[in-house]
C-alpha positions in Angstrom: 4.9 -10.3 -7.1 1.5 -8.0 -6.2 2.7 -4.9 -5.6 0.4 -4.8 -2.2 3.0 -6.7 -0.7 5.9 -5.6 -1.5 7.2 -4.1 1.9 8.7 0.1 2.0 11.9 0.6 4.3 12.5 4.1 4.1 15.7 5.8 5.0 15.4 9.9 6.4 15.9 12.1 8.7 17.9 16.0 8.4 20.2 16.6 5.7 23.8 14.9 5.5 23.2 12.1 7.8 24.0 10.0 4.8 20.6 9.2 3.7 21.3 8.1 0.0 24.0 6.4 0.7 22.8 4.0 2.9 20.0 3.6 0.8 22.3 2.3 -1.9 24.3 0.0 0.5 21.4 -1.4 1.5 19.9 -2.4 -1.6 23.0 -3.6 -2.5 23.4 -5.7 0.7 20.1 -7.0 0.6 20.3 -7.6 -3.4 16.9 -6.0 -3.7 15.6 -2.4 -5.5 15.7 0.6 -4.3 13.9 4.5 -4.7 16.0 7.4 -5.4 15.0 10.6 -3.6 13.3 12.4 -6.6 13.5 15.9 -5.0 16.9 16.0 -5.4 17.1 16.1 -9.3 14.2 18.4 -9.5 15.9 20.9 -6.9 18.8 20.7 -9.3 17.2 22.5 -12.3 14.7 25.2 -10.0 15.7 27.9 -11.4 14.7 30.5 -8.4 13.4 29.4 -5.0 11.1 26.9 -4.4 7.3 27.2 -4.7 4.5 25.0 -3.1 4.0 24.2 -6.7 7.5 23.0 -6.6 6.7 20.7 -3.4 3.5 19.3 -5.2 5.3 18.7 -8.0 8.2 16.4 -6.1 5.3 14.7 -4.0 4.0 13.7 -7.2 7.5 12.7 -8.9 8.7 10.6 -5.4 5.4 8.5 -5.9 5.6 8.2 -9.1 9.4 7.0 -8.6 8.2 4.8 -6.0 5.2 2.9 -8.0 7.6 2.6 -11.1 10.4 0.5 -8.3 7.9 -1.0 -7.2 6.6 -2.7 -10.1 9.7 -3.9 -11.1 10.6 -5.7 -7.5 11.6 -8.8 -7.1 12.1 -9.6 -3.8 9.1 -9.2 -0.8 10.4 -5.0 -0.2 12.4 -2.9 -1.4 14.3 0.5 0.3 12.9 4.4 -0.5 15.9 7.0 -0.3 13.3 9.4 1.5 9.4 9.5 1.3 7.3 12.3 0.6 7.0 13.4 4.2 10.3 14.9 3.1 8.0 17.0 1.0 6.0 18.1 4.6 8.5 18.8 6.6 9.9 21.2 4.3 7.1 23.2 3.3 6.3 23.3 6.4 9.5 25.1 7.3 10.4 26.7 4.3 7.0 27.9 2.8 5.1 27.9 6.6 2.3 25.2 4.7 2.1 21.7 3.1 0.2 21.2 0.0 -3.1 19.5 0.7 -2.4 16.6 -1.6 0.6 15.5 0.7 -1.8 15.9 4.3 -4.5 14.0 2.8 -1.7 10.9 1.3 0.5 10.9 4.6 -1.7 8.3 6.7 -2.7 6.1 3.4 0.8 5.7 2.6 2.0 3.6 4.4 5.8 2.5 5.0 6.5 -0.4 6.8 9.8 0.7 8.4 11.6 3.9 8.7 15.2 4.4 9.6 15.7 7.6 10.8 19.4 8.7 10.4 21.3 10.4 13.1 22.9 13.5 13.3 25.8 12.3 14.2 27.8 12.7 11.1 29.5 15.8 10.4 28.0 18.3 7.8 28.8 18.1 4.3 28.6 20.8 1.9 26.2 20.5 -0.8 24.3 23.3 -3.2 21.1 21.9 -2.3 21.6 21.5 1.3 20.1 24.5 3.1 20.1 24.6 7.2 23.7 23.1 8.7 22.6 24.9 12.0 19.4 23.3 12.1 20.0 19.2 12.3 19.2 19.6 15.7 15.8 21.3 14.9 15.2 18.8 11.8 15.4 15.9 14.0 13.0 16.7 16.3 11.3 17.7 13.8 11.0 14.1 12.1 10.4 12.3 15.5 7.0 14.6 16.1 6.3 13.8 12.4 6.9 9.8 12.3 5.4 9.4 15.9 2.2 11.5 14.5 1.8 9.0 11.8 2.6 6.2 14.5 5.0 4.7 12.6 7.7 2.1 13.0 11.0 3.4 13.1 14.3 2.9 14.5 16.9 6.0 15.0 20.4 4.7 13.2 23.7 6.1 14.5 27.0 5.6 14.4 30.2 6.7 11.7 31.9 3.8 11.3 29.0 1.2 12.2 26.5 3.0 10.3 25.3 0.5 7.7 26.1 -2.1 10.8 23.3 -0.6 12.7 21.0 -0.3 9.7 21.6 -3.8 8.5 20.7 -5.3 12.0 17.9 -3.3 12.1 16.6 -4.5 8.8 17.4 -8.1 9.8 15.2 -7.7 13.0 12.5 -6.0 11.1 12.6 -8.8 8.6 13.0 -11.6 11.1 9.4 -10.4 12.4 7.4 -9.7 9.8 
């Protein structure tokens, strides 16, 4: 399968809205691949805090991540725990600028769908989870960001109905494309 048309779902929003673990249920619901959110292992062995460097670096890793699942895919699109907006968004709060690499790669990078997960979940501690006060802030943050790009996305809520919610959106997605 071409790896132009392999479709991207990508799953974000704030931290703990359970991001990777819909991801996983997904893939696994769907029987298809899947991206792991490449930040998260590099933020695991920074060593002091984190450079713009550091956020070129991990835009560079997720797409690298990405292109690797995607040549491997079998079915017609595959799921992407996060995207390298991520990468904006948080040098953009953190370091007050986004490396120039990620502004010129955010409108040629195109996802298909994003499903942008709720706050509704309650917080869960985590050493590289930063801002539990600022879900709130981080969500409004992502709509301004996916609504610049004009994307497609669909908020998912819900604790119990979660991957419910998700699923169904998938299925509508898929059903029109």
């Amino acid at each position: 399968m071409s790896i132009m048309h392999i479709r991207k779902i990508a799953i974000v929003g704030p931290e703990s809205t359970g991001k990777s673990t819909i991801t996983t249920l997904l893939a696994r619901h769907y029987r298809t691949h899947w991206v792991a959110e490449y930040a998260r292992y590099y933020c695991a062995a920074l060593q002091g805090p984190c450079t713009l460097q550091d956020e070129e670096i991990m835009f560079y890793g997720q797409l690298a991540l990405e292109d690797s699942v995607l040549s491997l895919a079998q079915k017609d699109f595959i799921f992407c725990d996060t995207t390298f907006l991520t990468v904006k968004i948080w040098s953009d709060a953190t370091l007050g600028e986004s490396p120039e690499i990620v502004l010129e790669t955010l409108p040629e990078r195109k996802y298909d769908l994003y499903l942008l997960m709720d706050i509704d979940l309650p917080w869960e501690d985590d050493p590289l989870r930063n801002f539990p006060g600022k879900r709130n802030h981080f969500m409004t943050v992502w709509h301004k960001e996916l609504q610049a790009l004009n994307a497609r996305y669909v908020v998912i809520s819900g604790i119990e109905d979660r991957l419910q919610n998700a699923i169904e959106a998938v299925d509508e997605f898929l059903a029109e494309s």
